[in-house]
N, C-alpha and C positions, 0 to 999 in steps of 0.2 A: 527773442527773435526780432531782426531786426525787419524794417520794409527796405526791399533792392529791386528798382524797376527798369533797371538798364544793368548789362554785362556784356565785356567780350571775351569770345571766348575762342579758340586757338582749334579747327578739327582737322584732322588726315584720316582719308580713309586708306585702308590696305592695299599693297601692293601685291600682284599677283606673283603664285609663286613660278619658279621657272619651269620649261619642258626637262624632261630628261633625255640623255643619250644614253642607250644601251643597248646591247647586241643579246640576243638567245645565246647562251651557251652550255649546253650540254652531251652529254659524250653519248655518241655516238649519231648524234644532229650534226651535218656538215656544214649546212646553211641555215642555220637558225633565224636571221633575220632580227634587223629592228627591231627593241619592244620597250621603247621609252615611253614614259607615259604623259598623261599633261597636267601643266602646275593646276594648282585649286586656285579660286579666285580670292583676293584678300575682302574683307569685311568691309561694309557701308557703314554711313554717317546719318543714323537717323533723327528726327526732332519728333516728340509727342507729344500730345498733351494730356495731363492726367489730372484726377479731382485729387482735392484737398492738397495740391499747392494754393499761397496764396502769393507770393514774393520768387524772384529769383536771388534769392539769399545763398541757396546752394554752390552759384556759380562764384561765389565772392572766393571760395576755398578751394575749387579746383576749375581752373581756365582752357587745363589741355584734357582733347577727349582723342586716342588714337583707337583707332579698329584694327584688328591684328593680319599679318600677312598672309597670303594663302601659303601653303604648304606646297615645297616641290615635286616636280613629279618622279617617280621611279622605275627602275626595270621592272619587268615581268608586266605591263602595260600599266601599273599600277597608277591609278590620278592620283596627285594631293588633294587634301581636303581644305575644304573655304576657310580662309580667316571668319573671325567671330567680330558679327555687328558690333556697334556701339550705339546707341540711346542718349539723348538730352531729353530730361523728363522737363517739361514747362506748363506752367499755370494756363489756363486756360486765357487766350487776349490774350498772346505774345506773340511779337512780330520777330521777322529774321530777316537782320539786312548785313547787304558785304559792307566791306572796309571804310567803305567810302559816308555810312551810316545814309544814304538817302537812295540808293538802289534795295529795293522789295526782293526778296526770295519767298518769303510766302507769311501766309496769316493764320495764324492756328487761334479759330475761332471756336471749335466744339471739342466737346473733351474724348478721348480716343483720335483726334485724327493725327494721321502722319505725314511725314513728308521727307523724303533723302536728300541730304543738304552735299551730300559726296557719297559717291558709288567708287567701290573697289575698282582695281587694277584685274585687267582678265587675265587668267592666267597662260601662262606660255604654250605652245604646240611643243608635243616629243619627238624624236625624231622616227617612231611609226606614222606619223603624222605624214612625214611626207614620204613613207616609201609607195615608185609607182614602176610601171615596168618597165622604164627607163634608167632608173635612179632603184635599183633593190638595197642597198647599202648606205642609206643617210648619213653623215656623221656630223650633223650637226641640230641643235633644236632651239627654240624661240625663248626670249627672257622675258619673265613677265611684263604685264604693261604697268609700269607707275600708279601709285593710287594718290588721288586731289586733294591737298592742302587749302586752307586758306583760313580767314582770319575775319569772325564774323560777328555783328551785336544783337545781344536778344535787346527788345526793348518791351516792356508788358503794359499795356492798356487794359485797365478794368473794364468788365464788361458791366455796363449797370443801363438799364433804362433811364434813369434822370438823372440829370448832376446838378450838384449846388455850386453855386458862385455867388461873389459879393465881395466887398472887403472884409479886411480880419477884422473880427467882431462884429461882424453883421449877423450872429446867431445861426450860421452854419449847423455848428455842431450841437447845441443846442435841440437845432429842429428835427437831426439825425436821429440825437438819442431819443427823443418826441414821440418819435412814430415809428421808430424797429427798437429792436434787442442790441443796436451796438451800445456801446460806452465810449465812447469817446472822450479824451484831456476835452475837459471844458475848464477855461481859467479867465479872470478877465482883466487880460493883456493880451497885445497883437500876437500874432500866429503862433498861439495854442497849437494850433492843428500843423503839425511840420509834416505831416505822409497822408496821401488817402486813406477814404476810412468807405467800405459797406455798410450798408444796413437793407433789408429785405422789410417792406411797409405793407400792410396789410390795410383795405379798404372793403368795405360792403363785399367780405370774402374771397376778392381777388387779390395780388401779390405783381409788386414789382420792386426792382431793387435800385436803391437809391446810392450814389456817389459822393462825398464832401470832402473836397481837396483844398488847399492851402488857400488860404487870401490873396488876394492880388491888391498892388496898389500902383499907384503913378509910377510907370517905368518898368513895369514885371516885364514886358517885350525886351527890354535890354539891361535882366538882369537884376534891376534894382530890389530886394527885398529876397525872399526866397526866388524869383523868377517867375516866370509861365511854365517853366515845364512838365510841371504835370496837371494842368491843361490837357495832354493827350490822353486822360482817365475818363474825360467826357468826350472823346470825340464819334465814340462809338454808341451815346445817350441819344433819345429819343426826342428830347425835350430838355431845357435847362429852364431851374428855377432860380430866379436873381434875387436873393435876399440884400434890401436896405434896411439899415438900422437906423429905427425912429429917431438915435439918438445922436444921430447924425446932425451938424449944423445947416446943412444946407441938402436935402438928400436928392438932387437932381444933378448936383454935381457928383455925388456918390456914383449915382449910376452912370453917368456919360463916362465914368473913370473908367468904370470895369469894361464898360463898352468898349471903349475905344484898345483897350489891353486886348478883348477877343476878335478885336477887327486886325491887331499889328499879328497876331497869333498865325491869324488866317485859318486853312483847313477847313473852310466851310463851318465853323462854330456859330457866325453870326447868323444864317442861312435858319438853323433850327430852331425850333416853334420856344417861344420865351413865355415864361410864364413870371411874372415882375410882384414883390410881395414887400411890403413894410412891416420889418418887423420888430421885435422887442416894443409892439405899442403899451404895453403895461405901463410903462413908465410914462407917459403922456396922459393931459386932459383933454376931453372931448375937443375943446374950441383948438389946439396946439397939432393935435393929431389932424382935424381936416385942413386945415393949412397947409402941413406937410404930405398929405395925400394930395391936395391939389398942383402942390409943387410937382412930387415924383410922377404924376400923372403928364403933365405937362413934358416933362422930360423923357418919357418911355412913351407918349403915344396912345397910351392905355388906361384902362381904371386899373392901377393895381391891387392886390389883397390886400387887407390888414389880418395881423396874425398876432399870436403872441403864445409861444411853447409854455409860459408859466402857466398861465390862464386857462390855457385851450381854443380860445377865441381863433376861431378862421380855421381851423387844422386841416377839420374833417373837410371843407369847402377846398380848401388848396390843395386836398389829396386828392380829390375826386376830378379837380382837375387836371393834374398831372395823367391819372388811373387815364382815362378821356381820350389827352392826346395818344398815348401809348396804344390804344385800343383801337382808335381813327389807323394810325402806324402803321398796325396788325394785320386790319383789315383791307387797308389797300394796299396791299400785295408784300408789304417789308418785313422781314422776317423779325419777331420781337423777341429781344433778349431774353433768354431763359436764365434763371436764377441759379447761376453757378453754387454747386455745392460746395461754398466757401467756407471757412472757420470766421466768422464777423468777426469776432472778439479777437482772435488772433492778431488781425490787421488794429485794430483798436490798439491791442497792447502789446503791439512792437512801435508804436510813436511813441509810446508811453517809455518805452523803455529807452526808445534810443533819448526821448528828451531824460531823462532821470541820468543814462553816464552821461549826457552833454551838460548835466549840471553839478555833477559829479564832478568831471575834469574841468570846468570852470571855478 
């Protein structure tokens, strides 16, 4: 399985079907009268969300969704019957925009909810429809109304309470597999981590889920390296946690890097509560590590954490501060991400897999 977080995909909803014309005719009925019936209506275009997607991988394979036409109408008053819905099943955190990818049609945040992206064509009047005691003989009736086309992008944002950021190798993933059940490609060379990855962390018995998406480096706004794009996996986090790697040469320029990437991003990223951590200190001596604490401090404004996933050192301190913000969030008034029933590991190991044919066909 691969990770797909953008699709477009092609929908028509049904055309209704048409009225009928027809006359009563039976023997020894002189005047039977009009008895066409009216078309059915053609079927809608719906979007849902349901549990245990995690990707829009689905859509890679089929782009056209149509809903079927209403049925026309017949003699004896008889209606046609409604064309048959159509459904896009989507991951919970997918967004639906037209053509134009920056116009919003809606946000499917919770799992069951719906939304009609195209509503069928009504179907036609018969020509009983309009007999009146002017007009007893109609001989004409209504052709259904067209049903809506158009051409439209899911785009999926994970829903997680925290995200990680940093550069690549700044121990992302590392800190991931630390503190939930994902696995995640850890390797050490720049971005290991080619797709988002979940993980759900577990603190003095409360639960919030955590995000770790691709490294950013000098130029991710325009492109350079994997991009910013998926940047929009956090934008729906509570808090972001910025991991520097101790083994960084200079790590206040580390941070003002990534900064400056989530300020070109925009979308209010830089707005959200930071929480600033030095990590992979194992590797450092006491007198080298406060050095570079006092540097990264200087540069972020703050006392950052020290941490280090081999060791343990800072973990449970740096979760409890994330758990915190998320909880402050909760409770004045913001509604806090519920921990989609996601497959983690799934998401883990479709990076894994798309990196393994990209090295395959390399």
């Amino acid at each position: 399985m691969k990770f797909l977080d953008e699709a477009k995909v092609y929908i028509r909803s049904g055309d209704g079907g048409a009225g009928s014309v027809s006359f009563r005719r039976e023997k020894f009925i002189e005047f039977g009268g009009p008895d066409g019936g009216d078309g059915g209506r053609g079927g809608d275009v719906w979007v849902e969300a349901v549990n245990g997607l995690n990707t829009l991988i689905d859509f890679r394979f089929q782009q056209h969704f149509k809903a079927t036409i209403g049925t026309h109408g017949m003699g004896r008053n008889r209606t046609g019957g409604n064309g048959s819905d159509v459904t896009l099943k989507v991951p919970v955190g997918t967004q639906i925009f037209e053509e134009d990818k920056e116009t919003l049609i809606c946000d499917i945040t919770e799992e069951g909810q719906r939304f009609r992206l195209a509503a069928g064509g009504n179907g036609g009047f018969g020509n009983a429809y309009f007999k009146s005691s002017v007009n007893q003989a109609p001989d004409w009736a209504n052709p259904g109304l067209p049903g809506v086309e158009k051409t439209i992008w899911l785009r999926l944002k994970l829903i997680a309470d925290a995200g990680l950021v940093g550069l690549p190798n700044a121990g992302k993933s590392t800190f991931l597999a630390a503190v939930t059940r994902a696995r995640p490609k850890i390797a050490n060379y720049p971005f290991t981590t080619l797709h988002p990855n979940l993980g759900v962390a577990t603190v003095d018995g409360q639960e919030f889920v955590l995000a770790d998406i691709p490294g950013l480096i000098e130029g991710a706004h325009e492109g350079v390296g994997i991009g910013d794009r998926f940047l929009g996996h956090v934008e729906r986090t509570r808090v972001l946690l910025h991991l520097v790697s101790a083994q960084e040469e200079k790590v206040g320029k580390a941070y003002k890097t990534v900064k400056h990437e989530l300020e070109a991003y925009g979308n209010d990223l830089t707005d959200k509560p930071e929480i600033v951590a030095l990590s992979q200190i194992d590797v450092l001596d006491e007198e080298t590590l406060k050095k570079k604490t006092r540097e990264l401090a200087r540069a972020c404004g703050k006392t950052p954490f020290q941490i280090s996933a081999v060791t343990g050192r800072g973990m449970t301190e740096i979760q409890r501060a994330l758990r915190d913000i998320i909880v402050d969030a909760n409770n004045t008034g913001e509604k806090l991400a519920k921990a989609p029933k996601l497959r983690h590991r799934d998401i883990a190991a479709a990076a894994e897999d798309e990196a393994d044919d990209e090295e395959q066909q390399g």
